[in-house]
C-alpha positions in Angstrom: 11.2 13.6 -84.9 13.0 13.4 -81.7 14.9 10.5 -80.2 12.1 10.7 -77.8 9.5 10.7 -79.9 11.2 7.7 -82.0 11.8 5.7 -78.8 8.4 6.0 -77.6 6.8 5.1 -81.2 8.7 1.9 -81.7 8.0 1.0 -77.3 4.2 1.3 -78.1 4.7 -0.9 -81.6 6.3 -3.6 -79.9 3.9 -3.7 -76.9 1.4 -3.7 -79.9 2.6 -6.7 -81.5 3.4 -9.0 -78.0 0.2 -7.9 -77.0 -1.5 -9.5 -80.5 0.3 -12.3 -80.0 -0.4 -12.9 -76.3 -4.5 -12.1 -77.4 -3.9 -15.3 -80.7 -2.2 -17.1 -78.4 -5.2 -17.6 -76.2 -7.9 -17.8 -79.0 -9.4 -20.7 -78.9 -8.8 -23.0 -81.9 -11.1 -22.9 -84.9 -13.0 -26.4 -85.3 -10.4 -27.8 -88.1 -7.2 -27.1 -86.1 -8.7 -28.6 -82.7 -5.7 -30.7 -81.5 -6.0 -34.0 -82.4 -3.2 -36.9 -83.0 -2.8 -36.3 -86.6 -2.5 -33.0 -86.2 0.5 -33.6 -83.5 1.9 -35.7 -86.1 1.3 -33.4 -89.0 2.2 -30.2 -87.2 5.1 -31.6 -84.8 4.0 -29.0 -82.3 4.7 -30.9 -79.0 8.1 -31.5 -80.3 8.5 -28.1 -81.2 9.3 -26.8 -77.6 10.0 -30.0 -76.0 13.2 -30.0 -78.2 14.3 -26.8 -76.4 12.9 -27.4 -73.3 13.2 -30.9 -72.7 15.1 -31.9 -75.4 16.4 -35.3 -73.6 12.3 -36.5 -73.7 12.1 -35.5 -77.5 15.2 -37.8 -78.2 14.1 -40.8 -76.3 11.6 -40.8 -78.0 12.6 -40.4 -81.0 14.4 -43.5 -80.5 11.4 -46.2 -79.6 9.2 -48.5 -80.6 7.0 -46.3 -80.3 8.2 -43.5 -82.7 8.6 -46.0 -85.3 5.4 -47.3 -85.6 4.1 -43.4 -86.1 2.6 -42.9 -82.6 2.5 -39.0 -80.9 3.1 -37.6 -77.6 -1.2 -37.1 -77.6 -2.1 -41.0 -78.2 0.0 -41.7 -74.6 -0.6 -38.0 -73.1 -4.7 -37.8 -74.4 -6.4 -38.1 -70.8 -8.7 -41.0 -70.0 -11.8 -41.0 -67.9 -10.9 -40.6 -64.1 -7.4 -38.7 -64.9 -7.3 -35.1 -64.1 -6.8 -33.1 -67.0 -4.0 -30.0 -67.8 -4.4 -27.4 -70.1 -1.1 -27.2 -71.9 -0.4 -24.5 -75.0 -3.8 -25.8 -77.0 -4.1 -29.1 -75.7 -5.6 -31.1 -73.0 -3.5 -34.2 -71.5 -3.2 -36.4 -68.7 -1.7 -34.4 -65.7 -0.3 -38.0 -65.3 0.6 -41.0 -67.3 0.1 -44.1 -65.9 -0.9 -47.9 -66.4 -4.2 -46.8 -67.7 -2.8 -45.2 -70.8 -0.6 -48.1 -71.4 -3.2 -51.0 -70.9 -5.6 -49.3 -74.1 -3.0 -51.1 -76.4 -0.9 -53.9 -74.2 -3.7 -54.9 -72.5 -3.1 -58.6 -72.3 0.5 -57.4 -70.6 -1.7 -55.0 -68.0 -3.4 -58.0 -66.8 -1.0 -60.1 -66.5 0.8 -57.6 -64.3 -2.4 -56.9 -62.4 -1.8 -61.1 -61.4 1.8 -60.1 -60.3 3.3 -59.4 -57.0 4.8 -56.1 -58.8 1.0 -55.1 -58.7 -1.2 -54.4 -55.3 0.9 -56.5 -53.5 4.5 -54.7 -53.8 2.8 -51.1 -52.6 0.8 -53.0 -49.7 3.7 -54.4 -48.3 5.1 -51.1 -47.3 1.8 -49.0 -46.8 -0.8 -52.4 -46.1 -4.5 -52.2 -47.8 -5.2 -48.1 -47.2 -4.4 -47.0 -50.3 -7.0 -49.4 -52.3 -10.4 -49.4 -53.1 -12.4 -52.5 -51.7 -12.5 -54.4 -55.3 -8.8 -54.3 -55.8 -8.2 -55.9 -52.4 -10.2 -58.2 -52.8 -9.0 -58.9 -56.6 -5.5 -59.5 -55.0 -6.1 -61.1 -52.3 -7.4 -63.8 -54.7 -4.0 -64.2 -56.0 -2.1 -63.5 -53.2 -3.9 -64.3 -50.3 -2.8 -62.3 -47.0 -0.7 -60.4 -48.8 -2.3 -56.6 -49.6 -5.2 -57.0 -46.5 -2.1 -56.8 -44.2 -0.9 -54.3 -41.4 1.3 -51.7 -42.7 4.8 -52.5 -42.7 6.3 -51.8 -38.6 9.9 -51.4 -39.9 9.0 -48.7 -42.1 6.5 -47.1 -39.9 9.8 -47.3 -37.3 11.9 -45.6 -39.5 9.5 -43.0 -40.0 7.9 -40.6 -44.0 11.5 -39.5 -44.9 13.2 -43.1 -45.0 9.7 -43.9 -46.8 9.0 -41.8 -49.2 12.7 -41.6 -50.1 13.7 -44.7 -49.8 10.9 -48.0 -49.6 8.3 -46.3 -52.1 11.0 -45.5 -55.0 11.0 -49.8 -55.6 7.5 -50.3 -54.3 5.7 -47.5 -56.5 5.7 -50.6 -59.0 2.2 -51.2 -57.2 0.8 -47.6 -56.6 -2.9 -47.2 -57.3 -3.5 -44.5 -59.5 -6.5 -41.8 -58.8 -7.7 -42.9 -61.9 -8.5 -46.7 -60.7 -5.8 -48.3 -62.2 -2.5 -50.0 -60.3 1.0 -49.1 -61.1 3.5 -47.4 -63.8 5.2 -49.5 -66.4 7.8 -46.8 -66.3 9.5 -49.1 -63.5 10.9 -51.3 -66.1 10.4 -49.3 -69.5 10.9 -46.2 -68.6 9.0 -43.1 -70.0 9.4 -41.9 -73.3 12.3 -44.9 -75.1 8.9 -47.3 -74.0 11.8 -49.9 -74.2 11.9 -54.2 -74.4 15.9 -53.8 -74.5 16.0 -51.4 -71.3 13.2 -53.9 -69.5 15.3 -57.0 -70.7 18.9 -55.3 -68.8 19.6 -56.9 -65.7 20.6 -53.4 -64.1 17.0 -52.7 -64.8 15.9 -55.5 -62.4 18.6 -54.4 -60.0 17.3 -50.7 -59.1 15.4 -52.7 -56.9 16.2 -56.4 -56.3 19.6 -55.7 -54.5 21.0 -54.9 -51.0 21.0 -57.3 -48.4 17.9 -58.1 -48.3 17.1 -59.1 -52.2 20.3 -59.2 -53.6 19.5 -60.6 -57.1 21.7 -58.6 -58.8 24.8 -59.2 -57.3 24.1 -62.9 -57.3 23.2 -62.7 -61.1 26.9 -61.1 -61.6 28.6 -63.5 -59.9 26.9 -66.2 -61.8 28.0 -68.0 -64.9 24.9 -65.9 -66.5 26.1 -62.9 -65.1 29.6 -63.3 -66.5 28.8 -64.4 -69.5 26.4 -61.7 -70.3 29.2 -59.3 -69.3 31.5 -60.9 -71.5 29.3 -61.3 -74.1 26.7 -58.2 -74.7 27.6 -57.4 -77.6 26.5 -60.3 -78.6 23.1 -60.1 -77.1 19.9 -58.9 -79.2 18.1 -57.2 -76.4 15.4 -55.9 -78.9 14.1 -59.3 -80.1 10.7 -60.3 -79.6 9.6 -61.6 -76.5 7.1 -63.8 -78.1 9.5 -65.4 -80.3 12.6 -65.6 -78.6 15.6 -67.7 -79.3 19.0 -68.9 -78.0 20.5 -67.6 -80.8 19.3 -63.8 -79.9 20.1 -64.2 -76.4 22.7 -67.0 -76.0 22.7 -65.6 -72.2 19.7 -65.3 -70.2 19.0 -62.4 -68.3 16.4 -62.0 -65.3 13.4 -61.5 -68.2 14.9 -64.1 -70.3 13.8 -66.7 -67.3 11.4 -65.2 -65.6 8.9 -63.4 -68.3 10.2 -64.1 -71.9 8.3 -66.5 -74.4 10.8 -69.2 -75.2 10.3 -70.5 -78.9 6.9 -72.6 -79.0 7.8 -73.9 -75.5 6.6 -70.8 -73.2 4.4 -67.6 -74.0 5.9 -64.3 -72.4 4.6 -63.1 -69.2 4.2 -59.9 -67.0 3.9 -61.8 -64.1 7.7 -62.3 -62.9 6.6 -64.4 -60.5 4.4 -67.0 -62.7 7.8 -69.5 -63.2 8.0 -69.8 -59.5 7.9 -72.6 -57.5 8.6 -71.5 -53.7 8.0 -67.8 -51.9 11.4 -67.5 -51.6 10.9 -63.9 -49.6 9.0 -65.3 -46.6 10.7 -66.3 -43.6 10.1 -70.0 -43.9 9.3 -70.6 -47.8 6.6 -72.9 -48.6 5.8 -74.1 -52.2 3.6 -72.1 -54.4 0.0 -72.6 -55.6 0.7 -73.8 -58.7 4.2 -75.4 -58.1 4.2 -78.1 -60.4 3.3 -76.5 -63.0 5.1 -73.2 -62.4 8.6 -75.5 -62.4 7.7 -77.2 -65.5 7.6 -73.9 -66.9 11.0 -72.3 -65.4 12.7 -75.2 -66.7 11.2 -74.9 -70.2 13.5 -72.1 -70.2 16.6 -73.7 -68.9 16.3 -76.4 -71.6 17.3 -74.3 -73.9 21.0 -74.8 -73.3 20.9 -77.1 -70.3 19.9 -81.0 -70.4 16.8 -82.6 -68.5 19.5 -84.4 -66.0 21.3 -80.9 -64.9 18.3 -79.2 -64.8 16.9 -81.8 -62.4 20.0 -82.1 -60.0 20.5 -78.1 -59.7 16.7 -78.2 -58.8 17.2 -81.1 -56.1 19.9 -78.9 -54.4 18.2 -75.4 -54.8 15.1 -77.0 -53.3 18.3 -79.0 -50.1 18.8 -75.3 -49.6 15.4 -74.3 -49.0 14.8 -76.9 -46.7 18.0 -76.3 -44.6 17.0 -72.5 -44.6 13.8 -73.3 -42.8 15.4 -75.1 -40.1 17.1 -72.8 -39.1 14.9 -70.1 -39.3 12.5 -72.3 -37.6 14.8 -72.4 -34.5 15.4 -68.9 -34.2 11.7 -68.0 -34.4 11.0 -70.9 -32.0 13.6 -69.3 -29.6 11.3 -65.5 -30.4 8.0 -67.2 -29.6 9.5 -69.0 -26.5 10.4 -65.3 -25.1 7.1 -63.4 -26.4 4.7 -66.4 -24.4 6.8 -66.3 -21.2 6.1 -62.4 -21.2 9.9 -61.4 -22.1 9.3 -60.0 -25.0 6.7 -56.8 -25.4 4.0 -57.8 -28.3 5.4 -54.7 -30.4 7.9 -55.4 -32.8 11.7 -53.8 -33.2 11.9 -52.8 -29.4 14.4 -55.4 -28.8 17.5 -55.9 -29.8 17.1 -59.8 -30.3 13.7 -58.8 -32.9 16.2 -57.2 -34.6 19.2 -59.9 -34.7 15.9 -62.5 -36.3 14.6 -60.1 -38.4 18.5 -60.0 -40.3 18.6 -64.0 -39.9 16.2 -64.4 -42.1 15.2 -61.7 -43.8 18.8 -61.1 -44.9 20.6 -64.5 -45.0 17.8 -67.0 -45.5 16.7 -65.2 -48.2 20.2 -64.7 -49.5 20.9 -68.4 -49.5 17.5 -69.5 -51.4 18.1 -67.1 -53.6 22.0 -67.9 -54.3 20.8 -71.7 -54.3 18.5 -70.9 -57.3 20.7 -68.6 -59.4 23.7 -70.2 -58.6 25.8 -67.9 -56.4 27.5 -69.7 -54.6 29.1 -67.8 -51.7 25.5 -66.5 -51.2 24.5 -69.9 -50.5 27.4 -70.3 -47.9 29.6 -67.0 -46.7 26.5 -64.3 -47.5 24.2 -67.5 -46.2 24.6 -70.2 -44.0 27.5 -69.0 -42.4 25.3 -65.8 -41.2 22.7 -68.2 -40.4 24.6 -70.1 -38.3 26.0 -66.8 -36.3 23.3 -65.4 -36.2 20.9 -68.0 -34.4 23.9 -68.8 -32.1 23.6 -64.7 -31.2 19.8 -65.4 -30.6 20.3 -68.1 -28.2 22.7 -65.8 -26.4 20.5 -63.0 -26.0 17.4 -64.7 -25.4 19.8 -66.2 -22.3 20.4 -63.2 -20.9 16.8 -62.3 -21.1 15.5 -65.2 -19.1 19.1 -64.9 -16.9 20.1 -68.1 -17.5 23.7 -66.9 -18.8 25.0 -68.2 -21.8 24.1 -70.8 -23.6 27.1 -73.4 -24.7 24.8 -75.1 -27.4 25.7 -74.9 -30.4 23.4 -74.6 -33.9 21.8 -78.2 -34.7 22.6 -79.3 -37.8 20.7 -77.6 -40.0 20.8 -80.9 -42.6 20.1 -82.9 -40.4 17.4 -81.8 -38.7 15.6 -80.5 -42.1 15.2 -84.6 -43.2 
């Protein structure tokens, strides 16, 4: 036989065989090899070609909870009702995972989180109520009244999609509502496929969000003794421990979680709601106490007593709660000065188109919430240089501007005492 005739005989064999295999590949299954969980499990087909193709997710999860307890890809990936489904090599799954998946075995932890300001409330303060259905307003609005049936956010609408999809939506997504009726991703904190307590429990998972100017947690929580402790002494930190039963001895330095959401031997049960331990809105302009305040202090410092005594915990409360009240004054005089301009017609009723909304808008939602927040996790130069001393300059910079807008000149007075005028 020629080399042509051998060249085209083994070209039509091998376009033979790819052919049978494209023609199997798309048979459907037979009724025993339909794809179900034990199947994943018994064949290991998703890991298969994720190992090659994504061989970071196999990994990752190889290394959870999750894994360990014998769970596949298809008992997180298996779509629910009211997620759109995707044909994938044999198998239907969720297009996307979201809360929904996670909620059909940690649903007490969903519900919780459905209480939470990390829930309708953290997407609606960017985007307001447009995004929800009418029952999931109105189920967050019994929690958090005003604060999801609200006008979309005019600094973000100012700095127009790009800085929002980019930049405000990457923190708030926490909140999303999901096509398929439920609210958020758990991924925020637990990421995808490591599902993990120890990653949620790291303070640098709190702090790809609450940092910057205008939340800084983070940095104050490294320049506190926690913070440099816990720096000091990871190693000998047990980030893996139960929340449920957790001990001083597996975290002899608290992180954000520690305080704010673990369960603290048979003093506290764990949380989702971050905020549940909370005695003051510390994020508004002028903070007021929360529903619940008693109650919600009783509980924060059921964690503190775990290595501090009832007398410390009570002073660093009574000056926390000195700062708060100090705050207010001030911001309290600079908004007076605001409302002074806007009802003697000097100022349009839009906001940011003047310079003076924006010189308020960094008093307090920069430095008054820096100082509460210092005052409460005990960073001290955010109470005073990244604070006060802001606060101070920049209600004497208000008083000057809203001078030249009434052309009075400027004004020689001074800040009142803040102190002094909070009694």
């Amino acid at each position: 036989m020629s080399f042509r005739g051998v060249f085209i005989a083994v070209f039509l064999g091998t376009a033979m065989i790819v052919a049978a295999f494209m023609v199997n590949a798309r048979r459907p299954l037979p009724e025993g090899r339909r794809m179900t969980p034990a199947l994943v499990k018994a064949t290991g087909r998703c890991a298969q070609c994720h190992e090659h193709e994504t061989g970071a997710v196999v990994h990752e999860f190889e290394l959870s909870e999750h894994a360990a307890a014998g769970l596949t890809c298809l008992d997180c990936h298996r779509p629910l009702e009211g997620q759109e489904v995707l044909p994938h090599q044999g198998f239907e799954i969720a297009k996307s995972v979201t809360s929904l998946n996670c909620a059909g075995c940690h649903k007490p932890e969903y519900d919780q989180y459905l209480r939470s300001r990390h829930a309708a409330p953290s997407w609606a303060a960017v985007t307001g109520p447009k995004d929800f259905t009418a029952e999931q307003v109105a189920f967050a609005e019994r929690h958090h009244p005003g604060w999801v049936d609200r006008p979309a956010n005019a600094l973000a609408m100012l700095e127009g999609p790009a800085a929002i999809t980019k930049g405000c939506q990457k923190c708030h997504d926490v909140g999303k509502p999901n096509a398929d009726g439920s609210i958020g991703t758990c991924t925020s904190c637990h990421a995808r496929h490591v599902s993990s307590v120890e990653l949620a429990r790291s303070p640098q998972t709190c702090g790809q969000c609450h940092m910057g100017p205008d939340h800084s947690q983070i940095e104050i929580y490294n320049e506190s003794k926690h913070g440099v402790l816990f720096h000091a002494q990871r190693h000998l930190m047990d980030l893996k421990a139960d929340p449920k039963t957790l001990s001083a001895e597996d975290m002899p330095v608290p992180t954000c979680s520690t305080c704010h959401m673990s369960g603290i031997g048979d003093r506290l049960e764990p949380t989702h709601d971050p905020g549940e331990r909370l005695s003051y809105f510390l994020f508004a302009d002028v903070s007021d106490r929360r529903e619940g305040y008693r109650q919600a202090q009783v509980n924060m410092k059921a964690s503190c007593l775990e290595c501090h005594t009832n007398n410390s915990i009570g002073e660093f409360y009574r000056e926390a709660e000195s700062v708060v009240k100090s705050t207010n004054s001030l911001v309290k005089q600079a908004r007076d000065v605001i409302d002074g301009l806007r009802e003697d017609g000097l100022l349009t009723p839009e906001p940011f188109d003047e310079p003076i909304e924006f010189t308020y808008f960094d008093l307090w939602h920069y430095f008054g919430r820096t100082a509460k927040h210092g005052a409460f996790m005990g960073g001290a130069d955010f109470v005073q240089w990244h604070g006060f001393y802001e606060l101070v300059n920049k209600l004497a910079e208000i008083k000057h501007q809203a001078a030249e807008l009434r052309g009075e000149g400027t004004e020689d007075e001074s800040p009142s005492d803040a102190d002094a005028d909070a009694e």
